[in-house]
C-alpha positions in Angstrom: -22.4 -1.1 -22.8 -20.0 -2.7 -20.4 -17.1 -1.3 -22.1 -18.5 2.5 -22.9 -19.2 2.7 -18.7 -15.5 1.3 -17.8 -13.7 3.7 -20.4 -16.2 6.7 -18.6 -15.2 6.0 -15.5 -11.2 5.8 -16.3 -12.0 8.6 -18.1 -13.7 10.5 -14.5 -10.8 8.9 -12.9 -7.8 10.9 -14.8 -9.8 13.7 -15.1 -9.9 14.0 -11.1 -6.3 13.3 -10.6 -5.2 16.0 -13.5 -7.1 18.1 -11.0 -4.9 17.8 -8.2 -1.6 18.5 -9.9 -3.3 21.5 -11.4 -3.4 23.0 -7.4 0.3 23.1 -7.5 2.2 25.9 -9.9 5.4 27.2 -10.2 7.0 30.1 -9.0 9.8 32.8 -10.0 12.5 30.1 -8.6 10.8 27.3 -11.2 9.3 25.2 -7.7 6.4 23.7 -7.5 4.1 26.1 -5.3 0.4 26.1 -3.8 -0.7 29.5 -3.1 -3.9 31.0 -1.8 -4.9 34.3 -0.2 -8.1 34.5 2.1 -10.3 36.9 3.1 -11.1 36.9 6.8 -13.9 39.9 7.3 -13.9 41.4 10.6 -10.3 40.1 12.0 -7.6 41.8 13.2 -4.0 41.1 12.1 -3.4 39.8 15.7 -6.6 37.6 16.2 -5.6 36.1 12.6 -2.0 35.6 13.8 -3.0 33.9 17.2 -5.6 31.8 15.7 -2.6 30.8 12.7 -0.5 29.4 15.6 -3.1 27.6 17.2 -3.5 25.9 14.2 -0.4 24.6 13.6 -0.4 22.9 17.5 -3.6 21.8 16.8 -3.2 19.8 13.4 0.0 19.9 12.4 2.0 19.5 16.0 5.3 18.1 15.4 6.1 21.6 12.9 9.3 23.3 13.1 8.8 27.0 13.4 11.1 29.8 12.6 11.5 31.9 14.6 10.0 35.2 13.2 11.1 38.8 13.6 7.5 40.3 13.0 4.2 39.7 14.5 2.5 38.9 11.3 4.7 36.3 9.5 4.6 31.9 10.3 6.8 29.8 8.5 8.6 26.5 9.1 8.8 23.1 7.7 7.0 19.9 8.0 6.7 16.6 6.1 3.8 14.2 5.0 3.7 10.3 3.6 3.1 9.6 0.2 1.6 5.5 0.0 1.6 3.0 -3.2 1.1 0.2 -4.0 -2.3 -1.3 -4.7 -5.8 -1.0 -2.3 -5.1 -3.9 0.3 -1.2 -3.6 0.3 -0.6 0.3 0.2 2.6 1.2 2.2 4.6 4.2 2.5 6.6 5.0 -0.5 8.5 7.7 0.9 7.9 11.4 2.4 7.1 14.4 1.3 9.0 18.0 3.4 7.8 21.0 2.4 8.3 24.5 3.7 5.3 26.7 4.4 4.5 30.5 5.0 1.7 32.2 6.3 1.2 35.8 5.9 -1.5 38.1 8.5 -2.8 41.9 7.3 -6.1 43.0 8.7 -9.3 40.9 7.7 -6.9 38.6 5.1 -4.4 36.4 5.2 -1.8 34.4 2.3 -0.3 31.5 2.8 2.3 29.4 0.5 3.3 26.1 0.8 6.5 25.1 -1.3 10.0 23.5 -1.4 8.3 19.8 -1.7 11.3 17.2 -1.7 10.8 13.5 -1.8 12.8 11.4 0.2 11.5 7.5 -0.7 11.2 4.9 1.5 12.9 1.4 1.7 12.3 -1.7 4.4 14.8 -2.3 6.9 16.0 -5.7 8.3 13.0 -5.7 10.2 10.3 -5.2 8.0 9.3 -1.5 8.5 9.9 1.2 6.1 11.9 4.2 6.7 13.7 6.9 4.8 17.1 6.2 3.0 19.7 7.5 4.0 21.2 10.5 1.5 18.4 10.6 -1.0 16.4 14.1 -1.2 15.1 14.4 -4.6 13.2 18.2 -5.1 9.7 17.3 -7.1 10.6 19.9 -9.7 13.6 17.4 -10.7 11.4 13.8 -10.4 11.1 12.4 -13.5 14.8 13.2 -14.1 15.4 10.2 -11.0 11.7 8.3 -10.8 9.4 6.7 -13.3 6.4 9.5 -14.3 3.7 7.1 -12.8 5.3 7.6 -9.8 5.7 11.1 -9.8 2.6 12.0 -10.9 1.2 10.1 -8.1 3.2 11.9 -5.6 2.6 15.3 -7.3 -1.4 14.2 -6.8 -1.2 13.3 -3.3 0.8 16.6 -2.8 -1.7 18.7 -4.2 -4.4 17.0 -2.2 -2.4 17.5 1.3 -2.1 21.1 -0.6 -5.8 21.7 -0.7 -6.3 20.2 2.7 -4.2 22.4 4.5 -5.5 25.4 3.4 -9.1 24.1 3.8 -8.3 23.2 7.6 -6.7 26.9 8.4 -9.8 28.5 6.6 -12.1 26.8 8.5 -10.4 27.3 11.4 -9.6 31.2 11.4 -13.0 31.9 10.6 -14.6 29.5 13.2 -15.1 31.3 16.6 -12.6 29.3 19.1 -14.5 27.0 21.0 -14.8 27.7 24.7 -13.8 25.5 27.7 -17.5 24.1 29.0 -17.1 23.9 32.7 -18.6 20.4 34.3 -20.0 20.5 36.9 -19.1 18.4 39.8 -20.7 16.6 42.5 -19.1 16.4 46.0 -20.5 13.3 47.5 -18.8 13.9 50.8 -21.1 16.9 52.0 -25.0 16.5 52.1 
């Protein structure tokens, strides 16, 4: 009995991480690509455009943007960690930089994030990990330069950070922008 529930739940367990590298496909260029259009009823191309910058300040702050000719285009770059190791002593393995585009039209939006390259992590003379030096290895060409465990992990936790990004900017273009309460104040002086 023992044995039938441990296998089910390995079973539950590679079944969920097969999921997340499902989120990520390829494009015309063979790169790995997540990819999602959005309806937003009732929003105007510039409402959707302000509210896709606020977004990025908000959660994702230390973006680089591009600057953009047209009104209804964001892109730039950013970066995320990927951790191993096991439960107790997880560390940073390396980081993640990935490009990403968002699209605006009336009442929808698209948004693509793509160009993931790995850059791993090593521990310096004092005991923190940083990036090395030199080494930028694009997912698509892992397994040619890292062990498949190990990319398939990163390729999960991408897809994951994937999935998350576009579930934070849905939520928050559709969400009414929440207004400034003013408090009120109590002069002690005058009475």
């Amino acid at each position: 009995m023992k044995t039938i529930l441990v296998a089910l739940i390995f079973v539950l367990f590679a079944k969920i991480s097969f999921a997340q590298q499902s989120l990520l496909s390829f494009d015309e260029h063979n790169k790995y690509i997540y990819y999602q259009v959005a309806e937003a009823p009732g929003l105007p191309q510039d409402t959707l455009h302000v509210r896709g910058l606020s977004f990025l300040k908000t959660y994702y702050p230390k973006s680089k943007l591009k600057p953009s000719t047209e009104g209804k285009i964001i892109s730039g770059e950013n970066k995320f960690l990927v951790y191993g190791g096991i439960s107790v002593l997880k560390h940073e393995k390396g980081e993640i930089a990935y490009e990403f585009n968002i699209e605006f039209k009336d009442q929808k939006y698209r948004f693509w994030l793509t160009n993931f390259v790995f850059t791993p992590y090593q521990r310096d003379r004092y005991g923190n990990f940083v990036a090395q030096q030199g080494i930028d290895i694009p997912l698509e060409t892992a397994l040619t330069k890292l062990d498949k465990k190990d990319v398939d992990g990163y390729l999960d936790e991408t897809g994951a950070f994937c999935k998350q990004f576009g579930d934070r900017l849905k939520q928050f273009i559709i969400s009414a922008p929440k207004k400034e309460e003013t408090i009120k104040k109590v002069v002690t002086d005058k009475w």
